[in-house]
N, C-alpha and C positions, 0 to 999 in steps of 0.2 A: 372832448378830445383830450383835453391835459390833463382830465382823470383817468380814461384808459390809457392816453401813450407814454406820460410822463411819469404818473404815481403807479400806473400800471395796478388799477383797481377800477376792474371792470362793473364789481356790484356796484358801487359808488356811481360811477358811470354811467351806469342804468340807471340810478335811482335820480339823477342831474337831468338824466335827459329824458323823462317823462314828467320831471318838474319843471323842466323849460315846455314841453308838449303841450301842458295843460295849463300854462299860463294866460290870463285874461287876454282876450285878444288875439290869440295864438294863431288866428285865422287869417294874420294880418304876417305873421314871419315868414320868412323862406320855409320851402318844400322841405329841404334836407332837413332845416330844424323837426319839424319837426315829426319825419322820417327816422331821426335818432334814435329814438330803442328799436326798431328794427334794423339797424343797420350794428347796433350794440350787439341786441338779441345772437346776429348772424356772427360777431368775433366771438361770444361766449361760445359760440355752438352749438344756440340752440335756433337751427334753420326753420322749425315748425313754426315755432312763436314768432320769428321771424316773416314766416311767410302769412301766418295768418293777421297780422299787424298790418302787413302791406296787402293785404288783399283789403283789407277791411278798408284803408285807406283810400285805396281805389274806387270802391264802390261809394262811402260814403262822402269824402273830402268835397268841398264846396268850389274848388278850386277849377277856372275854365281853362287856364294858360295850358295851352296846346304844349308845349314844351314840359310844364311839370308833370301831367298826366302822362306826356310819353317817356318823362323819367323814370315816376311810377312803373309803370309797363316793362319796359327796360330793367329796372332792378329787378322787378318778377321772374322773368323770363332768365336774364343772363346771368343776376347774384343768385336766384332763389330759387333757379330750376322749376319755374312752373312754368305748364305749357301755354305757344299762343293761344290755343283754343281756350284752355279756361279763364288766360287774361282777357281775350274779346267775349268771353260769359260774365263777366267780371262787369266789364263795360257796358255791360247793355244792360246791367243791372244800376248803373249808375241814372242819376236825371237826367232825362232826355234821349241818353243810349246813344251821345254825338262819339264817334272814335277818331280824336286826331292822326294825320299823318306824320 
């Protein structure tokens, strides 16, 4: 965050927050964490890489909390412009193929 708002250096920024992404353990941080280079990816302007981050996310994240998954979903659909259909295609690609409300 205080490398894109404050230094206002967005490569730096990306480059932070896929080294926070991929930190040991990382399974164990907050959703947004580490959502970060997608959410980076979408200020650079690049929506693609963006949306393919969070699809990927979607399907593969380990993550059950009905809430982060519908966060997921949610950014898809209302930051990333992709539709509900291909987020509930998304979903059922995921384990189990449970779709929170």
């Amino acid at each position: 965050f205080l490398a894109a708002h404050r230094v206002h250096d967005m490569n730096w920024a990306l480059s932070l927050a896929y080294k926070l992404a991929k930190l040991p353990n990382s399974d164990k941080m907050p959703q947004w964490a580490r959502q970060m280079p997608a959410f980076i990816l979408s200020e650079k302007g690049d929506e693609a890489a963006a949306r393919d981050l969070m699809k990927n996310m979607l399907v593969t994240d380990k993550t059950t909390d009905p809430a982060e998954i519908n966060m997921m979903k949610t950014t898809l659909i209302e930051r990333l412009g992709v539709s509900p259909q291909e987020v509930e295609a998304l979903m059922r690609m995921r384990g189990g193929g449970a779709t929170p409300k």
